[in-house]
C-alpha positions in Angstrom: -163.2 -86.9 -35.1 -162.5 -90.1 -37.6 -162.0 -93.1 -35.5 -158.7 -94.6 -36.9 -156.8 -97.5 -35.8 -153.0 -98.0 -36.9 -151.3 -101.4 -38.2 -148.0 -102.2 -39.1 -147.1 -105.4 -41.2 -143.9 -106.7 -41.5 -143.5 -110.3 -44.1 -140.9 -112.5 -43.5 -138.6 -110.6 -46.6 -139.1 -107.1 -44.4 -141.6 -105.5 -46.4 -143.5 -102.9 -44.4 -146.7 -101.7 -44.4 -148.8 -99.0 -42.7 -152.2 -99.4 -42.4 -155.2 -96.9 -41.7 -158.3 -98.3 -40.6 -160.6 -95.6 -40.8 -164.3 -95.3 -39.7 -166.2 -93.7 -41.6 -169.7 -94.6 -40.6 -171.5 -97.6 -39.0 -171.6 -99.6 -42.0 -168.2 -98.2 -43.7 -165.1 -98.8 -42.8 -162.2 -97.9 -45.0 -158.3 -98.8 -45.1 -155.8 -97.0 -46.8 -152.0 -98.3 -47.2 -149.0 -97.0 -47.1 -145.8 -98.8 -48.5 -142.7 -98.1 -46.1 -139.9 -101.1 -47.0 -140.5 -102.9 -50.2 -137.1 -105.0 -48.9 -134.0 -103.3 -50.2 -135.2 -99.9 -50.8 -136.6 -98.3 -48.5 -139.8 -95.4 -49.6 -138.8 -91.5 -49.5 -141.9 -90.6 -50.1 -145.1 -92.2 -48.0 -148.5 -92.0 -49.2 -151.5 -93.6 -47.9 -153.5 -94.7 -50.9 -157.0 -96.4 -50.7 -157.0 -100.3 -50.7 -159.7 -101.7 -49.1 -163.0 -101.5 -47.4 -165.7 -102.9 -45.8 -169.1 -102.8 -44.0 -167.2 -103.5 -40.6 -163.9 -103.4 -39.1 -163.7 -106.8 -39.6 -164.7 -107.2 -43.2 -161.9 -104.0 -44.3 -159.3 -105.9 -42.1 -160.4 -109.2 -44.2 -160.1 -107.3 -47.4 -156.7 -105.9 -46.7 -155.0 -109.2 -46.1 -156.5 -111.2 -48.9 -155.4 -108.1 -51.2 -152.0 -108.1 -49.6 -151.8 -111.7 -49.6 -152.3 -111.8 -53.7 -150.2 -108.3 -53.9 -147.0 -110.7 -52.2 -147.6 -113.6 -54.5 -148.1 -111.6 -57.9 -144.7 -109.4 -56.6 -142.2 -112.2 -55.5 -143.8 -115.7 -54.2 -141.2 -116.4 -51.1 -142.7 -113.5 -48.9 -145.7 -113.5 -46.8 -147.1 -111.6 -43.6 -145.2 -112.2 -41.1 -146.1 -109.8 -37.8 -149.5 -107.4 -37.3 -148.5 -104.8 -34.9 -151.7 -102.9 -33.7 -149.3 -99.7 -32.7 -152.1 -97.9 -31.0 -154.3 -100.2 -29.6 -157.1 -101.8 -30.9 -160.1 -99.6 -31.3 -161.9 -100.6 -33.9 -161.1 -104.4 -34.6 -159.6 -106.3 -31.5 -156.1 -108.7 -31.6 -158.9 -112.0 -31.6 -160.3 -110.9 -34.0 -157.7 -110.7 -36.3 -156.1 -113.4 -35.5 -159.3 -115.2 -36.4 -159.0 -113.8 -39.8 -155.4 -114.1 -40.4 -152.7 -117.4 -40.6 -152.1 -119.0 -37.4 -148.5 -118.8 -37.9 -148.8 -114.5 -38.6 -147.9 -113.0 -34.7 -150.1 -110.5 -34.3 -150.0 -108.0 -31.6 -151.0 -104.9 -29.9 -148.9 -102.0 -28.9 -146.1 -104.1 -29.5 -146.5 -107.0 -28.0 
């Protein structure tokens, strides 16, 4: 069975964002996104397309947030990430870990809180 971990991102302008962090092997890790809330239209249709990836957990997760990061900017320069919701758990890379990685002023959390 793929290992898979599950993050939601919310930015300030309430954007959402599913993530897939998906292990593939011991030196490939691979996330695929899915775009739920782009603000005031809300996604019919959800598809988890390829964004990122990386030799560990950690370097996919850093991949995916310097990719969204510029994605934000190049779309509308008010918005940023906001909240990292870990919705089940924290398998493959831990809520230090990614708070590590990410702005101190991003709440990150897992299984909600």
């Amino acid at each position: 069975m793929l290992p898979i971990q599950e993050i939601k991102i919310i930015t300030k302008n309430k954007r959402e964002f599913f993530v897939h962090l998906e292990k593939w092997a011991e030196d490939r890790f691979d996330v695929k996104l899915a775009v739920i809330n782009l603000g005031d239209k809300p996604s019919n249709h959800i598809v988890f397309i390829p964004f990122s990836k990386g030799k560990n957990a950690n370097d996919a997760f850093r991949n995916l947030i310097e990719g969204l990061k510029e994605m934000l900017l190049k779309d509308d320069s008010t918005d940023f990430i906001n909240e990292i919701n870990n919705v089940c758990g924290d398998e493959l890379i831990d809520k230090e870990s990614q708070e590590k990685i990410i702005d101190s002023s991003v709440t990150v959390k897992k299984n909600g809180r």
